[in-house]
N, C-alpha and C positions, 0 to 999 in steps of 0.2 A: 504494500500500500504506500500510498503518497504521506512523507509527514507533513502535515500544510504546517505546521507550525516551527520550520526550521529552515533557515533562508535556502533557497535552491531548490524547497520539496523534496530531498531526498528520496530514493524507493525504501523504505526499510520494512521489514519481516512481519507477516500478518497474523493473524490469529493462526496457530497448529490445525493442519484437518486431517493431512496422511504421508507418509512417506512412499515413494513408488523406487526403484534401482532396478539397473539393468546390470548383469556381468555378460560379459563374452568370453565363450571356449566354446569353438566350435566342435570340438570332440562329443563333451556331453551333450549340446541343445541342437546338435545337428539338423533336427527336427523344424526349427523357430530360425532357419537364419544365422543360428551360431549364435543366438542370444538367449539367457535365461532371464526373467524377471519376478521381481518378487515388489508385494504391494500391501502394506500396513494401513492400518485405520486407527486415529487418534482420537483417546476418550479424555477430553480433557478436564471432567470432573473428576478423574482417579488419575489422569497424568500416564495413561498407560496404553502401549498400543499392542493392536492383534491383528493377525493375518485377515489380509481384507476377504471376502470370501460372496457368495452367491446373491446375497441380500445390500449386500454395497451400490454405490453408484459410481464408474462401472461396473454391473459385475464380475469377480474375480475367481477364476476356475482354481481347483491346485496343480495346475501344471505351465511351463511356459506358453502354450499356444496361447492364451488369452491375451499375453499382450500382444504378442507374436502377430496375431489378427488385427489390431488396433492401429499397429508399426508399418504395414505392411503399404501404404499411403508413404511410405517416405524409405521406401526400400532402394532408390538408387542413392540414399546415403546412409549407407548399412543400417537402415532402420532407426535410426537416430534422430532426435526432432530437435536437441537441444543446439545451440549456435555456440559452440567453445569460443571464449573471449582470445583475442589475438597475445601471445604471450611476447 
């Protein structure tokens, strides 16, 4: 979120809602693209997260293809949507 009250508006970190991560080994997720991904759900009345799963939005299967399906829209850059900042 925008901080309005800090000159420049800053972007800084919004309310917690889930973690999502990708790994890559093409050996094991050979299935998905060579990618695995895993997707948490944060409760932030108890501070605690749990594997996202069926009832989430989006639903989350337990296996790679669920993202695998979602990625699949950005596959001629190895499935990847995020923009790495220039180092």
């Amino acid at each position: 979120k925008k901080q309005e009250a800090y000159p420049g508006q800053p972007t800084v970190p919004g309310a917690q809602h889930d973690v999502d991560f990708m790994v890559k080994d093409s050996k094991r997720f050979a299935d998905s693209g060579g990618w695995g991904y895993g997707a948490f759900e944060y409760d932030a009345a108890t501070d605690v997260f749990r594997p996202a799963n069926t009832t989430d939005n989006p639903p989350q299967e337990n296996d790679a293809k669920c993202g695998y399906a979602c990625h699949t829209v950005v596959q001629n850059r190895d499935y990847v949507f995020t923009e790495y900042g220039k180092r």
